[in-house]
C-alpha positions as CSV (number, residue, x, y, z in Angstrom):
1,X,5.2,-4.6,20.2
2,X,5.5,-3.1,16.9
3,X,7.0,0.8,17.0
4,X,5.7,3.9,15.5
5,X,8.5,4.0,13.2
6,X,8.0,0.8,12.4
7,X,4.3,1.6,11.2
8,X,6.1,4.3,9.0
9,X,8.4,2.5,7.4
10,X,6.2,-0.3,6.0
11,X,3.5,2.5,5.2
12,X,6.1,4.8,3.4
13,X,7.6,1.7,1.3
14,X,4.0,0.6,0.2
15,X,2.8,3.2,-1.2
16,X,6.7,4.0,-3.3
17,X,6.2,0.1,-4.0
18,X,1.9,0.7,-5.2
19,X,1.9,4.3,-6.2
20,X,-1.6,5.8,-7.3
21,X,-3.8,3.2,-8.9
22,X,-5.0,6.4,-11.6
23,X,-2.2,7.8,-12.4
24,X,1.0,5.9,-11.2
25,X,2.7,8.6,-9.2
26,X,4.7,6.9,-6.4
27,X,5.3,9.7,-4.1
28,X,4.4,8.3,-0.4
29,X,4.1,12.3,0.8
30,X,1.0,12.5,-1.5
31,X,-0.6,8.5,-1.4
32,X,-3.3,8.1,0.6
33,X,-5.1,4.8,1.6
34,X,-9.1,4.2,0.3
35,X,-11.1,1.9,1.9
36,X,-12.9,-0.1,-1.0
37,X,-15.7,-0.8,1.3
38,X,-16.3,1.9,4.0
39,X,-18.1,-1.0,6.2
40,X,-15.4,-2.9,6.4
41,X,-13.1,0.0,8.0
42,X,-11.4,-0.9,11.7
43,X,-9.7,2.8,11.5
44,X,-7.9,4.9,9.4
45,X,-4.6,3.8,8.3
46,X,-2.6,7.3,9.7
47,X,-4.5,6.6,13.4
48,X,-3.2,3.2,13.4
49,X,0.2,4.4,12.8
50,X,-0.3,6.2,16.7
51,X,-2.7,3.9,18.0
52,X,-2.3,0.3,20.0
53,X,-2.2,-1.5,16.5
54,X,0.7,-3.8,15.6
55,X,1.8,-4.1,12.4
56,X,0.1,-6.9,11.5
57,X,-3.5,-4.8,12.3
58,X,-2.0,-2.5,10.0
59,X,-1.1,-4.4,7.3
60,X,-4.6,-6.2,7.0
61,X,-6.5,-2.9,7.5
62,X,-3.8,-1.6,4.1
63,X,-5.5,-5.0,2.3
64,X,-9.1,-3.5,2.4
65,X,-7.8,-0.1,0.8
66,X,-6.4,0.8,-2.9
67,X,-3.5,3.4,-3.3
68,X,-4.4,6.8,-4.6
69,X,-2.8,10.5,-4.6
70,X,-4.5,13.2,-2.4
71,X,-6.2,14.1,-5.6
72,X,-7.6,10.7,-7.1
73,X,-8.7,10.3,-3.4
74,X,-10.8,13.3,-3.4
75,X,-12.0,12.8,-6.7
76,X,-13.2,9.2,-5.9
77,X,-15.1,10.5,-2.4
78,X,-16.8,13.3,-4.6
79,X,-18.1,10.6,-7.3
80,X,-19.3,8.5,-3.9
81,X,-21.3,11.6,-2.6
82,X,-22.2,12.1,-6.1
83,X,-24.1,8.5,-6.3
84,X,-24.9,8.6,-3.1
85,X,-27.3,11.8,-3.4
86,X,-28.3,10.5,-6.9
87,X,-29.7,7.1,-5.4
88,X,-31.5,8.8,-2.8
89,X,-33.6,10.7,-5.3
90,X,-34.7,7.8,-7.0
C-alpha cells in the first residue's frame, strides 16, 4: 500500500519537474492540478493524497490534468464559467 508521504513526494516533485503551463513558475506550494476534461475526473488530486488511492490511481488521475499556479487555475475556471453562461444564452 502506497503511504501518504508517498503520495506527497511524487506530487511535490511533479509539479517542480512541470511548473505552470502559463507562466513557468515551478513552485509546488502554489501548482495546482486542472482536469482538462471535468467528466473524466475520479477525485481531486489533494483527496487522493488522504484517500484509499495507491499511487498508481494517482498518477493516472495527474495524466488527465495540466499544471497551473493558484492563479492560472482560477483564471482558466473563470473563462469556463464565462463560456459556459455565454453558450447558454445562445
Amino acid at each position: 500500500m502506497t503511504t501518504r508521504q508517498e503520495k506527497i513526494t511524487y506530487i511535490y516533485d511533479h509539479k517542480r519537474k512541470i511548473g505552470c503551463e502559463e507562466c513557468k513558475t515551478r513552485d509546488p506550494d502554489i501548482l495546482e492540478y486542472h482536469h482538462i476534461l471535468e467528466h473524466t475526473k475520479i477525485a481531486n488530486i489533494s483527496d487522493m493524497v488522504t484517500g484509499p488511492y495507491t499511487l498508481e490511481d494517482v498518477i493516472q488521475e495527474i495524466q488527465k490534468c495540466m499544471v497551473l499556479c493558484s492563479s492560472h487555475h482560477a483564471k482558466r475556471h473563470r473563462e469556463q464559467e464565462l463560456e459556459w453562461r455565454l453558450g447558454k444564452d445562445e
